[in-house]
N, C-alpha and C positions, 0 to 999 in steps of 0.2 A: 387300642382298646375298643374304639367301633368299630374296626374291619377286622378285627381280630390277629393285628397285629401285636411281635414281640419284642419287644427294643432290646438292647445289649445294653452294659455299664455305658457311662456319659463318658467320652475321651475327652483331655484335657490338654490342649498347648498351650500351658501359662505364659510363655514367653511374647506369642502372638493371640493371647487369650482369643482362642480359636477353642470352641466346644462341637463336640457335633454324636447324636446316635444311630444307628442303624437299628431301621424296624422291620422286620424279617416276617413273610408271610407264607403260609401254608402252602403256595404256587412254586415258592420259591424265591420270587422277587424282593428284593429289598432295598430301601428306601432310605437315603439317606438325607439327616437333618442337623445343619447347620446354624450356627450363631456367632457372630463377632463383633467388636464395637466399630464403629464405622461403617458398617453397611445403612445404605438409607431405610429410611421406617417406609415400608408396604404400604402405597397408596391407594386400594382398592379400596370401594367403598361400598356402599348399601343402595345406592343408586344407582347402578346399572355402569360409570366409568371403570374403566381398565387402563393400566399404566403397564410400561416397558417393564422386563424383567418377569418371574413366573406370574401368570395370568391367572391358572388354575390348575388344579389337582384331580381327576377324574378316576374314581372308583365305579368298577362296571358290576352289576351282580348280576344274579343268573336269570332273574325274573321280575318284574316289575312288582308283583308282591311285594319282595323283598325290599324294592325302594322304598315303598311306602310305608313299611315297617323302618326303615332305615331313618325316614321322613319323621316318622313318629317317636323313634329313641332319641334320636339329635334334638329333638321339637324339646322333648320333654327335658331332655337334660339344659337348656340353656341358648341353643344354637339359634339363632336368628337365619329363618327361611328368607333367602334374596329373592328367588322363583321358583314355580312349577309347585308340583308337579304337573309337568304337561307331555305333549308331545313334540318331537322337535320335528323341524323339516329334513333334515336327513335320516329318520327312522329310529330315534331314540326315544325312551319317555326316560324324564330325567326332574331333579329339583338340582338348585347350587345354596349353598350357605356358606359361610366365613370359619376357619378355623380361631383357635385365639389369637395366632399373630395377625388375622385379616386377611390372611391368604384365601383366595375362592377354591371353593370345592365342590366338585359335580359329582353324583351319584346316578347311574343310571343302568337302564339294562333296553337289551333292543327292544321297540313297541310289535307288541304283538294284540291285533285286534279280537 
């Protein structure tokens, strides 16, 4: 929905209550998301620690406008800014915020002065 991705039906393995969708993006790329019981709960948090297992999710846009517009839709909908927007030391300007499962997520595009 924010990066203008499109999910397909939810698949369902009752047996190993395994659910997962693919979210399909205009590049081409697609993204698949997974759920099942027994996996541990996401322990990323709001203070800056990172644990084993996915770290973060990075969506690049074309222009730093764009983050900040990005910055501003996620703000307003709900999403708690972790950081930035800044500029990073390898040549990014970026923000990160939590998805609902608490996964981190970056949003950036290369800084341009």
């Amino acid at each position: 929905m924010y990066f203008n991705g499109i999910a397909n039906q939810k698949y369902l393995n009752k047996e190993r209550q395994f659910q997962s969708y693919f979210v399909s993006f205009e590049s081409g790329t697609r993204l698949e998301l997974m759920q099942m019981p027994g996996i541990p709960e996401n322990l990323n948090d709001t203070i800056g620690k990172q644990y084993l297992g996915i770290i973060h999710l990075a969506f690049r846009m074309e222009t730093m406008k764009l983050v900040d517009t990005k910055l501003i839709e996620l703000g307003n909908a709900g999403f708690k800014i972790l950081r930035g927007p800044r500029k990073t030391g390898d040549g990014y300007y970026e923000f990160e915020t939590l998805d609902p499962d608490n996964n981190r997520i970056e949003v950036s595009a290369i800084f341009i002065e």
